[in-house]
Structure formats: C-alpha cells, structure tokens
mmCIF file of the N, C-alpha and C atoms, coordinates in Angstrom:
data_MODEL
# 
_entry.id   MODEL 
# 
loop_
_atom_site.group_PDB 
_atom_site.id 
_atom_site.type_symbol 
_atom_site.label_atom_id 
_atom_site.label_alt_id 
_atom_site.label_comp_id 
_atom_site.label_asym_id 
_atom_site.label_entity_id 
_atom_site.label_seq_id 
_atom_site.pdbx_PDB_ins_code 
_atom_site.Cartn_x 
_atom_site.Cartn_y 
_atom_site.Cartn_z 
_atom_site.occupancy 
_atom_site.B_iso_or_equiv 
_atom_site.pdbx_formal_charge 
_atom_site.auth_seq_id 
_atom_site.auth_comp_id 
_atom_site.auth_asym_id 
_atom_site.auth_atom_id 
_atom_site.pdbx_PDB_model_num 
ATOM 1   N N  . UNK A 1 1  ? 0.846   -1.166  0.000  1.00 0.00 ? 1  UNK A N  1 
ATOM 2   C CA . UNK A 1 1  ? 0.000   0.000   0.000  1.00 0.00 ? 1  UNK A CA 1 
ATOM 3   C C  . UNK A 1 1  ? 0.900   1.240   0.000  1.00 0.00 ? 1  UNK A C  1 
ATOM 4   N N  . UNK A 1 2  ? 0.806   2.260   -1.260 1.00 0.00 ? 2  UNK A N  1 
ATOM 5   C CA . UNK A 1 2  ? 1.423   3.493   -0.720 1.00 0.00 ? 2  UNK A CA 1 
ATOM 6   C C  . UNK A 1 2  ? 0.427   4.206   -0.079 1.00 0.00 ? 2  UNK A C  1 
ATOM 7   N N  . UNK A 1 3  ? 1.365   4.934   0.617  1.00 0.00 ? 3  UNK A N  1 
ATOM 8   C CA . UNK A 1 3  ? 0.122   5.926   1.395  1.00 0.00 ? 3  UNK A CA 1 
ATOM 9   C C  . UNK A 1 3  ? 1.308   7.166   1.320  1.00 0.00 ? 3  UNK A C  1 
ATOM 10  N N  . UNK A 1 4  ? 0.503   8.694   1.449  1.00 0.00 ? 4  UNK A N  1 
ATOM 11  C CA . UNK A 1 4  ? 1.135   9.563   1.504  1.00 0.00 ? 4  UNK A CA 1 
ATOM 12  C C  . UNK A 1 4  ? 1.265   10.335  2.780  1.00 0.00 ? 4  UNK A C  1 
ATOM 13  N N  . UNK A 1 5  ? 2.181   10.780  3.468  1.00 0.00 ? 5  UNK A N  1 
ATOM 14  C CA . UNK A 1 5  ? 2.452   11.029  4.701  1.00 0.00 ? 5  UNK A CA 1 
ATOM 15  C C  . UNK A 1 5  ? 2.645   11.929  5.046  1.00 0.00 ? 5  UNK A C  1 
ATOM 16  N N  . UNK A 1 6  ? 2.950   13.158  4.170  1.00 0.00 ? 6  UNK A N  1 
ATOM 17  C CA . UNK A 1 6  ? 3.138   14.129  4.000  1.00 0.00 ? 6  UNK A CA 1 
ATOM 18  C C  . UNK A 1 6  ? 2.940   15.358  4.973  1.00 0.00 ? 6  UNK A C  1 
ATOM 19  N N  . UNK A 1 7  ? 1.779   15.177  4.833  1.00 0.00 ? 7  UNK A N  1 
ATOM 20  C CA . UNK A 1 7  ? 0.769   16.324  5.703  1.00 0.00 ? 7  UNK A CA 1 
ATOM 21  C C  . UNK A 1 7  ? 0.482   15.639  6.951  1.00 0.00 ? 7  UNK A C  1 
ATOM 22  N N  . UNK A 1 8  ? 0.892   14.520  7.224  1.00 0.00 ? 8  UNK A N  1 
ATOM 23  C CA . UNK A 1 8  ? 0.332   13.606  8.723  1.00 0.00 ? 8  UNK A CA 1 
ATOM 24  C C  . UNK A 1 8  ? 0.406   14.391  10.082 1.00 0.00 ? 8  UNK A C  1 
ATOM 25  N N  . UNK A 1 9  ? -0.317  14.420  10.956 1.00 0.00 ? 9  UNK A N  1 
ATOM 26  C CA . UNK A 1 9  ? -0.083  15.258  11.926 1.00 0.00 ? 9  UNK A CA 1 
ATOM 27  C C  . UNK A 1 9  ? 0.139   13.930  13.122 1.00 0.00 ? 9  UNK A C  1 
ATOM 28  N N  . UNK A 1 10 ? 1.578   13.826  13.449 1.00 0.00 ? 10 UNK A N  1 
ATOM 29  C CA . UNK A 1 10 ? 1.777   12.431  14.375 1.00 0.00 ? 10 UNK A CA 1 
ATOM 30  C C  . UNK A 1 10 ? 1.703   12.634  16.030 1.00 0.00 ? 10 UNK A C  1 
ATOM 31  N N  . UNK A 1 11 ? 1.085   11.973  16.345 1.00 0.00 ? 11 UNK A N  1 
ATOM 32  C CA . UNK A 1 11 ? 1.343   12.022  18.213 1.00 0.00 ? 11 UNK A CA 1 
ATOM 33  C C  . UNK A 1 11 ? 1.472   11.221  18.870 1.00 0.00 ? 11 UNK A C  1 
ATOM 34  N N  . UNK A 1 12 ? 2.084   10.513  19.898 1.00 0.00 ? 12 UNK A N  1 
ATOM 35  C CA . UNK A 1 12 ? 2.027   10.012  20.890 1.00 0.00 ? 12 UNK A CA 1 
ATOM 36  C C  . UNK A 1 12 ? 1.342   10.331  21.972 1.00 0.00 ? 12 UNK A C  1 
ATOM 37  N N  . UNK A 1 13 ? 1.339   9.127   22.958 1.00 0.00 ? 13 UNK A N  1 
ATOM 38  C CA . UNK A 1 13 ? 0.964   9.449   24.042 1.00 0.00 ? 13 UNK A CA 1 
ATOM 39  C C  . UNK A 1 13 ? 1.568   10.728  25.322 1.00 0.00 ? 13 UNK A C  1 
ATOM 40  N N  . UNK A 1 14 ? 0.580   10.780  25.886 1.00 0.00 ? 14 UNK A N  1 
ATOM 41  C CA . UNK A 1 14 ? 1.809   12.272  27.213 1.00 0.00 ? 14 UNK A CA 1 
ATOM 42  C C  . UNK A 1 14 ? 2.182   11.293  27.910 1.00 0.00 ? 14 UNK A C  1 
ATOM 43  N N  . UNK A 1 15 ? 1.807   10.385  28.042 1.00 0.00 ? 15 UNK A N  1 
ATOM 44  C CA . UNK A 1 15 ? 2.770   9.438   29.342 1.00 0.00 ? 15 UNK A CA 1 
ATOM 45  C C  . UNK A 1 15 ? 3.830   8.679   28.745 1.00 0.00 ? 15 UNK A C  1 
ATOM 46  N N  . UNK A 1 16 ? 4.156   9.151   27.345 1.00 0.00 ? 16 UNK A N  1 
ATOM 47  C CA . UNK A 1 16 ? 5.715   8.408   27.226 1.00 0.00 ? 16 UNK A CA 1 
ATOM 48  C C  . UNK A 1 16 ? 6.834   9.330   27.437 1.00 0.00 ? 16 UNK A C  1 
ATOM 49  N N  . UNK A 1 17 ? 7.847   8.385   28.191 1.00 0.00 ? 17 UNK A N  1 
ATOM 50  C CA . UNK A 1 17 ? 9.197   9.136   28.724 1.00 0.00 ? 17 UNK A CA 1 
ATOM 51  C C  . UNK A 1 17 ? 9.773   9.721   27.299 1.00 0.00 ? 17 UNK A C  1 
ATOM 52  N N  . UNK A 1 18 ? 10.986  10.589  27.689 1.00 0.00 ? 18 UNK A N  1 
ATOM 53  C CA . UNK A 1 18 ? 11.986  11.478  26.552 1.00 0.00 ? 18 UNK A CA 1 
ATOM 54  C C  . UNK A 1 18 ? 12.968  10.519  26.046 1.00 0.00 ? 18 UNK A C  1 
ATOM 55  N N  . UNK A 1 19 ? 12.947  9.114   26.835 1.00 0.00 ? 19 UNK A N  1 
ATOM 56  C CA . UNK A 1 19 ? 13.963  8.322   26.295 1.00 0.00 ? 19 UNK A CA 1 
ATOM 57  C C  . UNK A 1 19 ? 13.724  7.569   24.886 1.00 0.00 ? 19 UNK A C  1 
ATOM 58  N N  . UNK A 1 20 ? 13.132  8.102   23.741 1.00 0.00 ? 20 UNK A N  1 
ATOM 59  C CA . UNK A 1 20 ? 12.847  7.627   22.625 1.00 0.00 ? 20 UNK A CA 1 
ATOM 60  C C  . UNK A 1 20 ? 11.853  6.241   22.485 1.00 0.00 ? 20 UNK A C  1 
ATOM 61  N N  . UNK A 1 21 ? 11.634  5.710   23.559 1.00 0.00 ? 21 UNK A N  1 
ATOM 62  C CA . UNK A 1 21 ? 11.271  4.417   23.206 1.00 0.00 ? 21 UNK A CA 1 
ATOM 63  C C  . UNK A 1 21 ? 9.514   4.052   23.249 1.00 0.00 ? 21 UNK A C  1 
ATOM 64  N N  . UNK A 1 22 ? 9.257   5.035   22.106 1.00 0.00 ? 22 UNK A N  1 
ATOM 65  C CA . UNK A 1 22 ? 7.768   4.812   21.660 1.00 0.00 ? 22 UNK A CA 1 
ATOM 66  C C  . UNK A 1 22 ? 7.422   5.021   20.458 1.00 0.00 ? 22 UNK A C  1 
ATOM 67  N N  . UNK A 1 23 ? 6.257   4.607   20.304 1.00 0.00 ? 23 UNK A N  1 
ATOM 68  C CA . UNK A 1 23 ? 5.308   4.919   18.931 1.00 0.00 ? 23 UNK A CA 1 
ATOM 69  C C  . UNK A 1 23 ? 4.231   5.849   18.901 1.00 0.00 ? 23 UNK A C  1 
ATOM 70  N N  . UNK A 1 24 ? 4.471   6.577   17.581 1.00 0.00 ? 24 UNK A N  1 
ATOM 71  C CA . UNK A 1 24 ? 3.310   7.514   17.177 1.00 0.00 ? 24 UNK A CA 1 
ATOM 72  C C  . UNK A 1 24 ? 2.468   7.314   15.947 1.00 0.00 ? 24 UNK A C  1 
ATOM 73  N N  . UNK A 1 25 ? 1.180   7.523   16.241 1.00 0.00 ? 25 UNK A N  1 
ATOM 74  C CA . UNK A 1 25 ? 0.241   7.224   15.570 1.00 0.00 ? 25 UNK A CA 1 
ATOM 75  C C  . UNK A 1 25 ? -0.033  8.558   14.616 1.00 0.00 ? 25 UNK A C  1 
ATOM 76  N N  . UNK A 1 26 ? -0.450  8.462   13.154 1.00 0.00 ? 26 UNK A N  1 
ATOM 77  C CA . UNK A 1 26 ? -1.011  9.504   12.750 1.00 0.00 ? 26 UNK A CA 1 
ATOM 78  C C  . UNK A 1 26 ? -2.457  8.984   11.809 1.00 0.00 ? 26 UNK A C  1 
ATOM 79  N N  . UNK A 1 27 ? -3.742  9.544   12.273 1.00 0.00 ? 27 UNK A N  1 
ATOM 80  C CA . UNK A 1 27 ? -4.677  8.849   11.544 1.00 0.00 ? 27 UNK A CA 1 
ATOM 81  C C  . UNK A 1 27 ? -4.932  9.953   10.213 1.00 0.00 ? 27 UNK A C  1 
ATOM 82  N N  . UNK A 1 28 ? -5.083  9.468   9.323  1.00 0.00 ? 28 UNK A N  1 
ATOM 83  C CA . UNK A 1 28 ? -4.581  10.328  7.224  1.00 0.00 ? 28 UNK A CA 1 
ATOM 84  C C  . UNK A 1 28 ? -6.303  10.730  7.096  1.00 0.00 ? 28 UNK A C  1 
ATOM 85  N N  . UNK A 1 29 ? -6.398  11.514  6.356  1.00 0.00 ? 29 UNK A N  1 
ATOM 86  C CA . UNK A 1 29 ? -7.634  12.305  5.738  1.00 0.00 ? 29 UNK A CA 1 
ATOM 87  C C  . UNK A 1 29 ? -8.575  11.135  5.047  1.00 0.00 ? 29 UNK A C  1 
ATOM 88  N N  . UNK A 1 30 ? -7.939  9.798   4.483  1.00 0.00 ? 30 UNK A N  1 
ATOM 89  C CA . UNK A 1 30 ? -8.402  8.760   3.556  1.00 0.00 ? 30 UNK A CA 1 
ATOM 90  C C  . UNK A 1 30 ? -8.635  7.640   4.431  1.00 0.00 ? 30 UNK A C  1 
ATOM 91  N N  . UNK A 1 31 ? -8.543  8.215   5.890  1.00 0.00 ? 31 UNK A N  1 
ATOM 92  C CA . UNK A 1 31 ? -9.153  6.820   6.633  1.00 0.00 ? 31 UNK A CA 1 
ATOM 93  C C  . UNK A 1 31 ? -7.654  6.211   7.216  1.00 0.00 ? 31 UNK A C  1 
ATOM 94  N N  . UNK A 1 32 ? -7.049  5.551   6.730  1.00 0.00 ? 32 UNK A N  1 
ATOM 95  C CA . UNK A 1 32 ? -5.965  5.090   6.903  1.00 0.00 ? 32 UNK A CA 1 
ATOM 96  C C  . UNK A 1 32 ? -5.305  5.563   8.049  1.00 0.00 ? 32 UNK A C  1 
ATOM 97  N N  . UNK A 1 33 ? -3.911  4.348   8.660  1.00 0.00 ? 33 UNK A N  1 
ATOM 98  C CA . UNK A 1 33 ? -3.416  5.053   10.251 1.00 0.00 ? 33 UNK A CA 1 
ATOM 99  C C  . UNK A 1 33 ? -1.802  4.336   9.690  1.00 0.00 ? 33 UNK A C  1 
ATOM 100 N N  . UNK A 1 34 ? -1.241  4.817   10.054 1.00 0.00 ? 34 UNK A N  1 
ATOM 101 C CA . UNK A 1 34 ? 0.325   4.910   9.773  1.00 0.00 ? 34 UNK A CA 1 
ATOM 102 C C  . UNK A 1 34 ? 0.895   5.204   11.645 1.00 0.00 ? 34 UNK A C  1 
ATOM 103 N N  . UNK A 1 35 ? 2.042   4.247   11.929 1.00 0.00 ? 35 UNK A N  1 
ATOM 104 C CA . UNK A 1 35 ? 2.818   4.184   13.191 1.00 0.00 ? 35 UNK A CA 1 
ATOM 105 C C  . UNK A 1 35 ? 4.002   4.003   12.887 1.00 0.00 ? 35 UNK A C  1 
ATOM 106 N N  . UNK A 1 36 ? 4.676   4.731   13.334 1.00 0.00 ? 36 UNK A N  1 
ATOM 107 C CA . UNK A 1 36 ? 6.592   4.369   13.469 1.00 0.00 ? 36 UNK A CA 1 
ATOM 108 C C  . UNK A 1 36 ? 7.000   4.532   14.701 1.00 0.00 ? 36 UNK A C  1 
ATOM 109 N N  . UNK A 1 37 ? 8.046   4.429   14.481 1.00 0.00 ? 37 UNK A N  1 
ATOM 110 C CA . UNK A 1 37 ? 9.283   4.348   16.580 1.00 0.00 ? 37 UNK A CA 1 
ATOM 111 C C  . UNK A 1 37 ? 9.164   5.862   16.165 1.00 0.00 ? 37 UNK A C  1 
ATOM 112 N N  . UNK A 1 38 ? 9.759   6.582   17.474 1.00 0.00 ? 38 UNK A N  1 
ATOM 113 C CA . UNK A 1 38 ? 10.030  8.415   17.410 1.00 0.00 ? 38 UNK A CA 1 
ATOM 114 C C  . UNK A 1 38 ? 11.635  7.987   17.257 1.00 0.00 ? 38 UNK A C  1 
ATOM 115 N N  . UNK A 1 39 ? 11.857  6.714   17.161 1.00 0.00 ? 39 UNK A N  1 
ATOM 116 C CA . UNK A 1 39 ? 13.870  7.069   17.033 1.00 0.00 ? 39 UNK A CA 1 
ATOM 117 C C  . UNK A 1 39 ? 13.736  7.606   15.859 1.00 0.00 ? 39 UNK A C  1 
ATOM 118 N N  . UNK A 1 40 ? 13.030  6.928   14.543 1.00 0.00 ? 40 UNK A N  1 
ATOM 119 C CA . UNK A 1 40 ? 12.972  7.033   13.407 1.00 0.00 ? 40 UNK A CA 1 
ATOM 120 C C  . UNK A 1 40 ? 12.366  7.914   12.707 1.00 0.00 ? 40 UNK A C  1 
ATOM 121 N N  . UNK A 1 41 ? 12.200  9.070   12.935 1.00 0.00 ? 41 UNK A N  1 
ATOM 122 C CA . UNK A 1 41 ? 11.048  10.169  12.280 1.00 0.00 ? 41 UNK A CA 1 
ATOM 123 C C  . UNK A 1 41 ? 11.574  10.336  11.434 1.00 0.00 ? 41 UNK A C  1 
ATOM 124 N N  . UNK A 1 42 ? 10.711  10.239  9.924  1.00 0.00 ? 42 UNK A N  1 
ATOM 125 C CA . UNK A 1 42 ? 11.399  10.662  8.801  1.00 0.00 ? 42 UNK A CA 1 
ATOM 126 C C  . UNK A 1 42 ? 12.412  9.874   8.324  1.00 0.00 ? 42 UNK A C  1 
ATOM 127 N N  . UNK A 1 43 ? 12.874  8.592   8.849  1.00 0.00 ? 43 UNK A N  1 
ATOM 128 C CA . UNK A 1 43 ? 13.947  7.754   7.913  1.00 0.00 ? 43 UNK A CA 1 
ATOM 129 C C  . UNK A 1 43 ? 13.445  6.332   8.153  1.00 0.00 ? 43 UNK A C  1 
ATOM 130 N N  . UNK A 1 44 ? 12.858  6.018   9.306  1.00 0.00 ? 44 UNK A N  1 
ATOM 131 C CA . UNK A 1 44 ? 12.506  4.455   9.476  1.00 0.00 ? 44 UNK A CA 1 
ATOM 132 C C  . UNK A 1 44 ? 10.909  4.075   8.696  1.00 0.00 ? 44 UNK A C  1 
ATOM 133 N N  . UNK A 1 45 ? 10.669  2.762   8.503  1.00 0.00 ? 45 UNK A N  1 
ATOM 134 C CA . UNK A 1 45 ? 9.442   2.277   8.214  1.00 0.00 ? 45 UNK A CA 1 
ATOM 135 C C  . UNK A 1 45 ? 8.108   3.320   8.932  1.00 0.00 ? 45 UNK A C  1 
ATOM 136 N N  . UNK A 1 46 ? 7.198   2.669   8.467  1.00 0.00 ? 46 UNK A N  1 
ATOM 137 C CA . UNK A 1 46 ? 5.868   3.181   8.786  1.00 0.00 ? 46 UNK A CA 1 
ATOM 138 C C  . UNK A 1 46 ? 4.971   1.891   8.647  1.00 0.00 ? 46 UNK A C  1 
ATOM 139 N N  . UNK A 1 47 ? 4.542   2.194   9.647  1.00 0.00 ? 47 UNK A N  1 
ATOM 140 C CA . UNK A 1 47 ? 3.621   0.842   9.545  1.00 0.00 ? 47 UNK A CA 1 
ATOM 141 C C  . UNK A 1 47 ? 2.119   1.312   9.226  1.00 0.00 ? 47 UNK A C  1 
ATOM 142 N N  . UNK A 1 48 ? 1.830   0.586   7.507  1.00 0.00 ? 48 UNK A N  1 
ATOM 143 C CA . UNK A 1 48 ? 0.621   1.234   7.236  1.00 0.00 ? 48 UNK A CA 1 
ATOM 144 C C  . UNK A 1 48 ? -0.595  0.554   7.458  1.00 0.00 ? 48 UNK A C  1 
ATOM 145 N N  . UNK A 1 49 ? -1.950  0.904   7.701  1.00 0.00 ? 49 UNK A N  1 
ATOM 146 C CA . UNK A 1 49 ? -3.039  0.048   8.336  1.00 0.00 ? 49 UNK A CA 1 
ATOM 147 C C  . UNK A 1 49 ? -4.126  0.763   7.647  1.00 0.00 ? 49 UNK A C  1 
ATOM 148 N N  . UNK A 1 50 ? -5.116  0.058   6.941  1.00 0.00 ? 50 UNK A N  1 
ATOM 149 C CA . UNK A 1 50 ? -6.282  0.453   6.536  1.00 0.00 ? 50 UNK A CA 1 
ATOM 150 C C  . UNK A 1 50 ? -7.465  0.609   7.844  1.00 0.00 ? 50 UNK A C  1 
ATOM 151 N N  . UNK A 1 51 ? -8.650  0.835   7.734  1.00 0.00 ? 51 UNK A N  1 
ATOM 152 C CA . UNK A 1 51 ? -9.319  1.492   8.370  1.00 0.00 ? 51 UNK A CA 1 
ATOM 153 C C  . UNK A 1 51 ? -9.508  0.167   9.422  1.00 0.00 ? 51 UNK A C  1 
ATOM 154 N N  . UNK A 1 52 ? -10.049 -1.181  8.248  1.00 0.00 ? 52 UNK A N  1 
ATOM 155 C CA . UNK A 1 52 ? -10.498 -1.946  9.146  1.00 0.00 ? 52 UNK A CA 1 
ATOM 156 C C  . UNK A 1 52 ? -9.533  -2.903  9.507  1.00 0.00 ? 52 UNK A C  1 
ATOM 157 N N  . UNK A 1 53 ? -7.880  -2.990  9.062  1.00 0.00 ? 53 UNK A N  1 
ATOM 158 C CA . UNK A 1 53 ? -6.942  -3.247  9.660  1.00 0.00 ? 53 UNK A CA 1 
ATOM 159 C C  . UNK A 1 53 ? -6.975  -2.521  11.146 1.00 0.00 ? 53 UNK A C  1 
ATOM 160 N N  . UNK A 1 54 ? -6.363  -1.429  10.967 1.00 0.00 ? 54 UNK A N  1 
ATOM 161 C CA . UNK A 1 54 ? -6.570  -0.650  12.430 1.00 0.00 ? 54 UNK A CA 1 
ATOM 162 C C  . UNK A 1 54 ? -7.599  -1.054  13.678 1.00 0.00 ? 54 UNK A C  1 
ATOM 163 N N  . UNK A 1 55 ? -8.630  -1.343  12.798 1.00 0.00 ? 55 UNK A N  1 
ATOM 164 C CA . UNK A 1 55 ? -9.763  -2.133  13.960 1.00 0.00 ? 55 UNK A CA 1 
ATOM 165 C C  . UNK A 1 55 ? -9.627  -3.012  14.396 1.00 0.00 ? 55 UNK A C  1 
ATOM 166 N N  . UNK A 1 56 ? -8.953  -4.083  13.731 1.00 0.00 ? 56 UNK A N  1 
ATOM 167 C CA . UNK A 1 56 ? -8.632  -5.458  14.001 1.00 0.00 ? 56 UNK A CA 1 
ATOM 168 C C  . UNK A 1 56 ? -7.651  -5.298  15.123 1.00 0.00 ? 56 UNK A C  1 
ATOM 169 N N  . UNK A 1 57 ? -6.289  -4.624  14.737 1.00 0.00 ? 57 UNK A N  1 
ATOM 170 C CA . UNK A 1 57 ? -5.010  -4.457  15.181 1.00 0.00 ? 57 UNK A CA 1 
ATOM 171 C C  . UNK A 1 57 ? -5.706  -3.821  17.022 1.00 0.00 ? 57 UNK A C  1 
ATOM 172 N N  . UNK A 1 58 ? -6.493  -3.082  17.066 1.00 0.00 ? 58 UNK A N  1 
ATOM 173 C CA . UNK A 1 58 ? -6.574  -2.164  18.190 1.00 0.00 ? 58 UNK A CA 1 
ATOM 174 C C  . UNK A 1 58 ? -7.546  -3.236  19.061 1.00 0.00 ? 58 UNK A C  1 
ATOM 175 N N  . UNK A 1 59 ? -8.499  -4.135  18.181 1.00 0.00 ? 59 UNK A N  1 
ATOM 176 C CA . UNK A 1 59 ? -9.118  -4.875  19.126 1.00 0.00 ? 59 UNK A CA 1 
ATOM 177 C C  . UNK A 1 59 ? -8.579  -5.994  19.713 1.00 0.00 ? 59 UNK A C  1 
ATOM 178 N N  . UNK A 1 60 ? -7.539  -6.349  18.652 1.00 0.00 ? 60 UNK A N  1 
ATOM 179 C CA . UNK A 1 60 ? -6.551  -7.368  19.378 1.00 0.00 ? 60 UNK A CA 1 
ATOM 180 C C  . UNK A 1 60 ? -6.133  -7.349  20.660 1.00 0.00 ? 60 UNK A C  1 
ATOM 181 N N  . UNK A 1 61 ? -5.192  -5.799  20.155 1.00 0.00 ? 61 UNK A N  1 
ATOM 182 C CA . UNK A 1 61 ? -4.750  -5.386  21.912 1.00 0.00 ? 61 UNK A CA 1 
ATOM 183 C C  . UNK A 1 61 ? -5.465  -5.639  23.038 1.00 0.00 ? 61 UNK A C  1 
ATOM 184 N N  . UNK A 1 62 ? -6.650  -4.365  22.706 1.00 0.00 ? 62 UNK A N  1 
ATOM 185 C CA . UNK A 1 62 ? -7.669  -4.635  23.700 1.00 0.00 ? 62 UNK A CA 1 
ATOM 186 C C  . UNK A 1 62 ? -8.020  -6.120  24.434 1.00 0.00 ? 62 UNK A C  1 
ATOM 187 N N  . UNK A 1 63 ? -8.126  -7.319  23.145 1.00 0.00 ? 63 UNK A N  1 
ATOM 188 C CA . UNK A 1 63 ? -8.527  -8.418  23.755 1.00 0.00 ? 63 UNK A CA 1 
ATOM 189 C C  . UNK A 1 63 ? -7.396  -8.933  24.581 1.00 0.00 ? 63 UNK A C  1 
ATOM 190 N N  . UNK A 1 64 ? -6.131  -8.205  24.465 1.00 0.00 ? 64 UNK A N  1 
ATOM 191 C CA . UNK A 1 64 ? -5.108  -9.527  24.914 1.00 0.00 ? 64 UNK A CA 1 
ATOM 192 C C  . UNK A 1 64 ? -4.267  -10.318 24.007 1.00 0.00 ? 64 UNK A C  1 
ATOM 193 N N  . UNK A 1 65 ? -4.525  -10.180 23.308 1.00 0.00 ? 65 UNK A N  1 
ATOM 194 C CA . UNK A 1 65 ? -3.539  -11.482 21.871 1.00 0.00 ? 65 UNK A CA 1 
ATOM 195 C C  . UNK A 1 65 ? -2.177  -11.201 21.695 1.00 0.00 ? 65 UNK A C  1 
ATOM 196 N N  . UNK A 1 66 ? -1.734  -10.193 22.077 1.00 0.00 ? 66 UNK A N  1 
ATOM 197 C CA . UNK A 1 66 ? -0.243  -9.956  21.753 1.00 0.00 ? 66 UNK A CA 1 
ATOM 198 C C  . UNK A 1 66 ? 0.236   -9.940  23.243 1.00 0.00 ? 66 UNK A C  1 
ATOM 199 N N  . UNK A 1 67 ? -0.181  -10.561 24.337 1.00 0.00 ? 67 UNK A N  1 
ATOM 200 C CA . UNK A 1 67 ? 0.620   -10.667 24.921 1.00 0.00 ? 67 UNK A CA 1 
ATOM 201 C C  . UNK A 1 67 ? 1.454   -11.535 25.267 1.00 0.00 ? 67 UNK A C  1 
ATOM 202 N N  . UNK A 1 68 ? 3.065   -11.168 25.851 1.00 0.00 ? 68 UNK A N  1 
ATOM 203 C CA . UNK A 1 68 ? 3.676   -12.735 25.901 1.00 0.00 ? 68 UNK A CA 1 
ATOM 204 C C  . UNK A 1 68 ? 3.215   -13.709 27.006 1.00 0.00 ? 68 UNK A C  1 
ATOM 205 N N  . UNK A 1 69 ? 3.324   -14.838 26.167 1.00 0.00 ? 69 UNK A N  1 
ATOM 206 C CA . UNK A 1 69 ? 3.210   -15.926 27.008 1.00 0.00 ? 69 UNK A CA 1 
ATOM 207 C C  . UNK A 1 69 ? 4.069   -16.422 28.110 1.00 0.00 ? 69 UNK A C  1 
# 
C-alpha cells in the first residue's frame, strides 16, 4: 500500500518518557493510520493500516492477543 504522509499530523501518548522508546500514531484524511518508533522520524518504516486493519489491530490489543506468554 502506498500511502502519503506528508501532511500527517503524528502524536504520541503524554505518558511516554523522553527516552525515545515509543510509537506515534497519525490517523490520514483517507481513513488510513500509519505508526513508526520516534527514534525514526522521517527515515525508518511506517507501519501502514487500513481502516479496518486498524480495527482489528486495536481490538486485538484490547482483547489480549499480543501478549507474551
């Protein structure tokens, strides 16, 4: 999927520390949600997610599925 990123307005959470080690979300004008690390702004991957990807991905969490065993 390309997606354009351009104009993305990205944020994180306020409760992550200054020590780099998080992710920011930016949700795009076309629906779509794009996440990267903050080490990487502007040079690392983007992780791109359609609308009802994103739903899946967020209800996962919610349910529990990614956690380790």
């Amino acid at each position: 999927m390309k997606v354009d990123y351009s104009g993305a307005q990205w944020r994180k959470s306020r409760h992550s520390g200054p020590d780099g080690n998080c992710v920011e979300v930016a949700f795009l004008v076309d629906g779509n949600v794009g996440v990267r690390d903050t080490k990487d702004r502007g040079i690392g991957p983007v992780l791109a997610f359609t609308p009802g990807e994103w739903d899946a991905f967020v209800g996962g969490v919610s349910e529990g599925e990614f956690r380790r065993a």
